[in-house]
Steps between C-alpha positions, in 0.01 A plus 500: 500500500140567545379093535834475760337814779167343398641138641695704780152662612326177496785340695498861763112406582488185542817525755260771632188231540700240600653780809173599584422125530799442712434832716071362535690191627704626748239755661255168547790308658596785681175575656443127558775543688401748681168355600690222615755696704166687696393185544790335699527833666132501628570148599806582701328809651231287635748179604711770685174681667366151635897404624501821661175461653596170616814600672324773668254284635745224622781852636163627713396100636832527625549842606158396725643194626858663571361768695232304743809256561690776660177656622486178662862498588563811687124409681675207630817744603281765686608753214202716437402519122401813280075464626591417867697827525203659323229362682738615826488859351171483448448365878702843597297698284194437705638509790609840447140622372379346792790672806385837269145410510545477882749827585271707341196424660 
């Protein structure tokens, strides 16, 4: 009885060494993994960041061009565009310091 626990021990720790072995595996494949997961991640991050900066760049080029084409456009119309009605308000705006300038002299 005593020779068949010792075997049974014997045979308990060296399932127990060859878990741990398995378990030492496993974390190194797991954090290989992981390294490799950051990795591709950082990658992406920085493929995304340099698409996004390229369609923001190529949205404002034509944002610019859009908006001096109708600039252009309503120039050609007579319309008046967003600085010609300021620089008219502006035009007012001295003229009406200057009518006060001269009613209260």
């Amino acid at each position: 009885m005593f020779d068949f626990l010792k075997d049974i021990s014997i045979l308990l720790f060296s399932i127990a060494d060859e878990v741990e072995k398995k378990a030492d595996e496993f974390k190194k494949e797991r954090e290989e993994k992981f390294k490799d997961f950051e990795e591709k991640t950082k990658e992406k991050q920085e493929e995304f960041k340099q698409k996004a900066e390229e369609f923001k760049k190529n949205y404002e080029n034509d944002f610019e061009k859009t908006k001096e084409k109708i600039e252009e456009f309503f120039s050609k119309l007579g319309i008046a565009t967003k600085d010609d009605i300021k620089e008219i308000k502006d035009m007012i705006s001295e003229l009406n310091k200057k009518i006060d300038q001269i009613l209260n002299k």
